[in-house]
C-alpha positions in Angstrom: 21.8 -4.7 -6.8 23.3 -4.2 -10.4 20.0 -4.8 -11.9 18.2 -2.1 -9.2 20.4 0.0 -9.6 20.8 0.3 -13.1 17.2 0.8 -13.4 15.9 4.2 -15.6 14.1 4.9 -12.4 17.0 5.2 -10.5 18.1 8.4 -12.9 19.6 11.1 -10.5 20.5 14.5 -11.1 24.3 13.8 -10.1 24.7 10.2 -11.7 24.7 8.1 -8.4 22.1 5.4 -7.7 20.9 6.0 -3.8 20.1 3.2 -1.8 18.1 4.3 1.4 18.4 2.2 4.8 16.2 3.1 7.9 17.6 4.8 10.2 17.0 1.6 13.0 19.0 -0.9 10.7 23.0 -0.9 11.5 23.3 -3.7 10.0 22.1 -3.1 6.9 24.1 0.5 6.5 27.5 -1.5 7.7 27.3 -4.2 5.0 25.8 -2.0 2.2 28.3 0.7 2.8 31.4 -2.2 2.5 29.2 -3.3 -0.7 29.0 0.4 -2.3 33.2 0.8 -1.7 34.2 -3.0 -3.0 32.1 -1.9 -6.2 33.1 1.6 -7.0 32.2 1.5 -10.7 28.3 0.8 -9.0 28.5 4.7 -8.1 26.4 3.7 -4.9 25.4 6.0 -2.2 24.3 4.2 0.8 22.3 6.9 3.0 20.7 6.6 5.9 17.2 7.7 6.5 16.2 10.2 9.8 14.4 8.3 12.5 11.4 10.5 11.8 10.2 10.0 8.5 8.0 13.2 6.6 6.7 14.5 3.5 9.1 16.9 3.8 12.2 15.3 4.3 10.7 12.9 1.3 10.3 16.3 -0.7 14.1 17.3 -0.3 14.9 14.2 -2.2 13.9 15.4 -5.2 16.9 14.3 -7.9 18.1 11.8 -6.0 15.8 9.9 -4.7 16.2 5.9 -4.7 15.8 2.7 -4.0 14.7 1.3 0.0 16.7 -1.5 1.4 14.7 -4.8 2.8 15.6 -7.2 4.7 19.1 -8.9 5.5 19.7 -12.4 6.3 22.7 -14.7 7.1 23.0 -17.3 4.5 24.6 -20.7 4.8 28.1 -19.9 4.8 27.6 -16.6 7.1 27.3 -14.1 4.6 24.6 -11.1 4.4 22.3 -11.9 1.5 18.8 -10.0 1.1 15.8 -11.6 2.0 14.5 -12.2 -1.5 11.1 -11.2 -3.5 9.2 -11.4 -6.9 8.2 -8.2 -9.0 5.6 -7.6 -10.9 7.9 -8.1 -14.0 8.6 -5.5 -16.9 9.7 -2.4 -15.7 9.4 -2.8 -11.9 12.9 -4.1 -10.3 11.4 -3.3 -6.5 8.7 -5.1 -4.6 5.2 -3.9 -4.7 2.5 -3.7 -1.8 -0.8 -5.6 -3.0 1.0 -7.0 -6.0 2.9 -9.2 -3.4 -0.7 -11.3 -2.3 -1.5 -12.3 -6.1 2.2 -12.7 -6.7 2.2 -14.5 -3.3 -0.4 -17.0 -3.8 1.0 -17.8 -7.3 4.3 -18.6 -5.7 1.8 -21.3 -3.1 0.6 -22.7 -6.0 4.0 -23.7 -7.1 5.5 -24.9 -4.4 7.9 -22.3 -3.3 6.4 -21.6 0.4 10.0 -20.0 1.5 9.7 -17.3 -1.0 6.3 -16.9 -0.4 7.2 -16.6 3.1 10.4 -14.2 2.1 8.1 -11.7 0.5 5.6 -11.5 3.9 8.6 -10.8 5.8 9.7 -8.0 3.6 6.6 -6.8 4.4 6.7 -7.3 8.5 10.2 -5.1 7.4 8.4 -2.6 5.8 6.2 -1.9 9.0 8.8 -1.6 11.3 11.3 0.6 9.4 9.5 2.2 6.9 5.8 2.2 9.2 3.7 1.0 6.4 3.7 -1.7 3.4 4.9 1.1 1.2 3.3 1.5 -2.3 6.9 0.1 -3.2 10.3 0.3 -2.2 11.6 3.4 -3.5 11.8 7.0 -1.3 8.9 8.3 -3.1 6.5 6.3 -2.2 7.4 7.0 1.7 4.3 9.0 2.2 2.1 5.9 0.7 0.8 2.6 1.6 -1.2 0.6 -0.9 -4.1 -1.3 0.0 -3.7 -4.1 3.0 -3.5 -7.5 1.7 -1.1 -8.6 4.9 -3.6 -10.7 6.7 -4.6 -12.4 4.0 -0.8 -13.3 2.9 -0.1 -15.0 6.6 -3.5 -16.7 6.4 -3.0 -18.2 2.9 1.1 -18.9 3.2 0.3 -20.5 7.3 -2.1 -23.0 5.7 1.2 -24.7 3.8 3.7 -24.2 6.8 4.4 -27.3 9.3 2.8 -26.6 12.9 5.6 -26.0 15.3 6.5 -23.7 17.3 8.8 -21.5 15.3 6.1 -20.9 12.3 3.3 -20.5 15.3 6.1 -17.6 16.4 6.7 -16.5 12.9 2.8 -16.1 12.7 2.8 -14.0 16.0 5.6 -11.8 14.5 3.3 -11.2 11.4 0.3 -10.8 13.2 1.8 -8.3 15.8 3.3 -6.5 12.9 -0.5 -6.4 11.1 -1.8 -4.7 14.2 0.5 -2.7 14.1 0.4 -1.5 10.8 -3.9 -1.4 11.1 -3.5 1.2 14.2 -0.8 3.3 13.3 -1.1 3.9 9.2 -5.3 2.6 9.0 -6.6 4.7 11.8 -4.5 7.5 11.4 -6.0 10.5 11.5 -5.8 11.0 8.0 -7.4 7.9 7.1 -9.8 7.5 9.5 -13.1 9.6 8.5 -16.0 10.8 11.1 -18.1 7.9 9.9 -15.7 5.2 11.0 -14.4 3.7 8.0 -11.4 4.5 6.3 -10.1 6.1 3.0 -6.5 6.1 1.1 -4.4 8.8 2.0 -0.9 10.2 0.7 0.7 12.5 3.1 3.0 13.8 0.3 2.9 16.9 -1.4 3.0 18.0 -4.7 3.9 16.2 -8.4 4.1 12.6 -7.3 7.8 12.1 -8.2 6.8 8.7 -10.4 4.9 9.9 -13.0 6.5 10.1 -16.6 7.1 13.1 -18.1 3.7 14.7 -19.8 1.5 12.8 -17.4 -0.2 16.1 -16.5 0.2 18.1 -19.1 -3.7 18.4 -19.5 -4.0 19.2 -16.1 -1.6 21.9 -16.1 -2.8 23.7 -19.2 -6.4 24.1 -17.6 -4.6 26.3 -14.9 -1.8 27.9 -17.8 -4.8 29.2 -19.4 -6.6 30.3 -17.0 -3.6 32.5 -15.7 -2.4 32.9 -19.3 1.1 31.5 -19.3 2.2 28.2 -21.3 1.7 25.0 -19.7 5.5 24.6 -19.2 6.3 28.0 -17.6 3.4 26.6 -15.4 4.6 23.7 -14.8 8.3 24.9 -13.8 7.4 27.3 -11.7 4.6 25.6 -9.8 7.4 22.1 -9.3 10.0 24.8 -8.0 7.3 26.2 -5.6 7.4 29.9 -6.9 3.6 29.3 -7.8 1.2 28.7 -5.1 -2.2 27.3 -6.7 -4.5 25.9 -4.3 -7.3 24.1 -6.4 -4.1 22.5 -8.1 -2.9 21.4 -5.0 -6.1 19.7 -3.6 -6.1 18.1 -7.2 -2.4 16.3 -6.5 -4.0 15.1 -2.8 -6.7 13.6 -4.3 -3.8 12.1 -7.5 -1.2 11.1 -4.6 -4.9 8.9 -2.5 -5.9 7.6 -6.0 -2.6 6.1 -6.3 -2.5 4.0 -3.0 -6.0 2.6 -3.7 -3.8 0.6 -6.1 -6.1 1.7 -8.9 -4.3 4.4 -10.4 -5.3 5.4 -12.2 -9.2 5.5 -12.6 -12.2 8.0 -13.6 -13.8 6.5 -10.3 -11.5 8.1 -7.9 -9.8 11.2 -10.1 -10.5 14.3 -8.4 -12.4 12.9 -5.3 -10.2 10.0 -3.9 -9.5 11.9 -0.4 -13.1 12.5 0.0 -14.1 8.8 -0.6 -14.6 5.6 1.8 -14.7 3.7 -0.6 -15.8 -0.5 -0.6 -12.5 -2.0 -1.6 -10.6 -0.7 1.4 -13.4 -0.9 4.1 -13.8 -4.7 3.0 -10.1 -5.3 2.9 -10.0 -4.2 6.9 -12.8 -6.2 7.6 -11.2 -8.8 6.5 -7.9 -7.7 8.2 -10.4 -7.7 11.6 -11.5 -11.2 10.6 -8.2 -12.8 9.9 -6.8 -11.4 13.4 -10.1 -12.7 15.1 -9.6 -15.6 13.5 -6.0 -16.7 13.8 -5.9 -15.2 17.1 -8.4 -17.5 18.0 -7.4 -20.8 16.8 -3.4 -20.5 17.0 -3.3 -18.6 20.1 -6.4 -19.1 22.1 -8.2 -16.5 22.1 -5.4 -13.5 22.9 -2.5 -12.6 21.6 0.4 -11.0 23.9 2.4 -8.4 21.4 6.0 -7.1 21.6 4.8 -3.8 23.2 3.8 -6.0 25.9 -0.4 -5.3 25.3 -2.4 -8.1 24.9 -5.0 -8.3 21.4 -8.1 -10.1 22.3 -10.1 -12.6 19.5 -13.3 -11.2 20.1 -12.5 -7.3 20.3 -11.4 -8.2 16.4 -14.1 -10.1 16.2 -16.4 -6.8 17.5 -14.9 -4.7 15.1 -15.3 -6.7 12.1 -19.0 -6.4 13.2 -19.2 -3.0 13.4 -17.9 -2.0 10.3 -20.0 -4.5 8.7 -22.8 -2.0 10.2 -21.3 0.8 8.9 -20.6 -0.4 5.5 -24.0 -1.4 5.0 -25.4 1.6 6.2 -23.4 3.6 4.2 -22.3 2.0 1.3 -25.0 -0.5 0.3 -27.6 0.9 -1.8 -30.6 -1.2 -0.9 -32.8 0.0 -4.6 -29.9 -0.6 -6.9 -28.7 -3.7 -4.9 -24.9 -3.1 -5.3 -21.8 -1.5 -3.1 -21.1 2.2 -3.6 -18.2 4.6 -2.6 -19.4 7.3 0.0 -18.4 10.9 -0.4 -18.5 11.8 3.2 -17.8 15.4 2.3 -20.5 15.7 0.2 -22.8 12.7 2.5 -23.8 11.0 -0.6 -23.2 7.5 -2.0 -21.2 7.7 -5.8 -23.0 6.6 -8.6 -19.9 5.1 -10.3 -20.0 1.2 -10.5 -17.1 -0.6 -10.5 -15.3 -4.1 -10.0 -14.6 -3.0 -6.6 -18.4 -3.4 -5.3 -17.8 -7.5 -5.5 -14.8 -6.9 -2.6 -17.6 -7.7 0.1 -18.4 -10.8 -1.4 -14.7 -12.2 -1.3 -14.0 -10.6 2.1 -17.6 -12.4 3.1 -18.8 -9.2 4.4 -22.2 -9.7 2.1 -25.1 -11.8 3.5 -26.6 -14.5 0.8 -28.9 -12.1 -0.2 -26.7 -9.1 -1.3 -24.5 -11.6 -2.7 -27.5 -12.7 -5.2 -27.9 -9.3 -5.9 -24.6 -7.9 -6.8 -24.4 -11.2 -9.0 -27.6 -10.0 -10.8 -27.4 -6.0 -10.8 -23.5 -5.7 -10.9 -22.3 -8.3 -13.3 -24.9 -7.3 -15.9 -23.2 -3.6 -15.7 -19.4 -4.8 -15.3 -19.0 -8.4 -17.9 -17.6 -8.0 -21.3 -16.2 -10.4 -23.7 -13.2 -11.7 -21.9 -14.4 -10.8 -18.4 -15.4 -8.5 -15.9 -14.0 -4.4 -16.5 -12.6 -2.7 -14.1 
């Protein structure tokens, strides 16, 4: 906790560090609260979060927002410890969505399968307190997932578990959780487009709160001019709300999607990211569809009764990894140029921009042989530099 809290990021406008706990976890708020009054010189504020959790509650935490509790566990000798995790290093002291699968299979590769298995159920936390794998752990990124790499954790860290019967039920939590999380944040109605794919979404509103200071400071002195005040004026009054600018506004929605893709930020997605389905995400939920199928199938013959008492059939995953296979090939494959391409399904028209992201099918094994070839041929001549393959 020391090094969270004393974290620059944790800056609040009346010199307390916040620590969040969702609203469903007693537990949590009853030992962090002891924890904040045994350490007064911490100048913690344990809170807890409202049941129902919106932009605008997250927007009335401006100056004192903080960091999100995970998950508590009994250690040896009966004490509350948290359920531990690896960052991303450098600056980041929280836990980060799709970080977590490379950091994950790294920590496989090593050896150290518990804390691999620590940071999925952090995750499986996530879900069912905060209703998504948030972008990270910290209040403002309550509104924002990041893209869904939970399947693919389970798969990779199940493969180095015993089988018994409690990992086969640890498994059946994850997977229950995954459904979960693929119904209620994927196929939302605001990620969920007429075509039947997906796209990133933000719910949020306004500046995103994690940007450093200046990060918009070209963007806000297109509008300053063109209403003839100084960018900072601007800036003040449009943060404070006394400044309704609408074109401004749809700019920040399409900032805030940009920014769960993961790939934030990038010429590819500025300005349009709410409008896109775009290939990364569309293959990650196919694969999310062919993990369930899959493990459903082979761990749990073939259905899967869940905690809300509904049973999840292999082969209705297995249908709807089928269909969006149809879909993204219809709409995102662009049979003359023989590569994967973002859909605008505003403007009903494929994106020229070619990026890294177009070879997501081939991992997910959404591509047939043939496409495979051909994104080899037509993608990598485009995307490989001295060193690699550019974003």
């Amino acid at each position: 906790l020391p090094a969270i809290l004393s974290d620059e990021k944790n800056k609040t406008a009346d010199g307390f560090s916040y620590l969040y706990v969702p609203a469903t976890d007693n537990t949590a708020f009853n030992y962090l609260t002891k924890v904040g009054r045994r350490h007064p010189d911490w100048k913690l504020k344990v809170v807890r979060l409202p049941k129902r959790l919106t932009p605008k509650y997250v927007r009335t935490l401006e100056g004192r927002h903080g960091i999100l509790t995970l998950s508590l566990r009994k250690s040896s000798g009966g004490e509350y410890e948290g359920v531990p995790f690896v960052v991303p290093g450098g600056r980041f002291n929280e836990m980060y969505g799709w970080d977590s699968y490379f950091i994950m299979l790294g920590l496989l590769q090593d050896g150290r399968i518990e804390l691999a298995k620590s940071m999925i159920d952090n995750a499986v936390y996530e879900i069912k307190n905060y209703g998504a794998i948030l972008n990270a752990n910290r209040t403002y990124y309550l509104t924002r997932s990041q893209p869904p790499f939970l399947t693919s954790m389970a798969s990779e860290c199940y493969k180095h578990l015993p089988r018994n019967e409690p990992n086969r039920e640890w498994l059946k939590a994850v997977l229950d959780a995954a459904i979960q999380e693929y119904n209620r944040v994927w196929n939302s109605k605001n990620r969920l487009t007429p075509l039947g794919l997906n796209r990133f979404f933000d719910a949020g509103v306004g500046v995103p709160p994690e940007v450093e200071p200046g990060h918009f400071d070209v963007v806000f002195a297109q509008y300053a001019k063109k209403l003839g005040m100084s960018s900072e004026e601007l800036e003040r009054k449009y943060r404070s709300d006394s400044l309704k600018l609408s074109e401004l506004d749809e700019y920040l929605v399409h900032d805030r999607c940009m920014r769960e893709s993961g790939h934030d930020t990038s010429y590819r997605l500025e300005g349009c990211c709410a409008d896109l389905v775009t290939v990364d995400l569309n293959s990650l939920l196919f694969k999310y569809e062919m993990d369930i199928a899959t493990l459903v199938k082979q761990e749990f013959g073939g259905a899967l009764l869940l905690s809300n008492g509904k049973t999840e059939k292999a082969s209705t995953w297995a249908l709807r990894a089928i269909n969006r296979k149809f879909r993204m090939n219809r709409n995102l494959w662009d049979e003359g140029r023989g590569i994967f391409l973002d859909y605008d399904f505003v403007q009903q028209a494929r994106k020229e921009y070619v990026s890294a992201t177009t070879f997501y099918p081939m991992w997910a094994t959404l591509a047939s042989s043939e496409q495979a070839a051909l994104l080899v041929k037509n993608a990598f001549q485009q995307l490989e530099v001295g060193g690699g393959i550019v974003a």
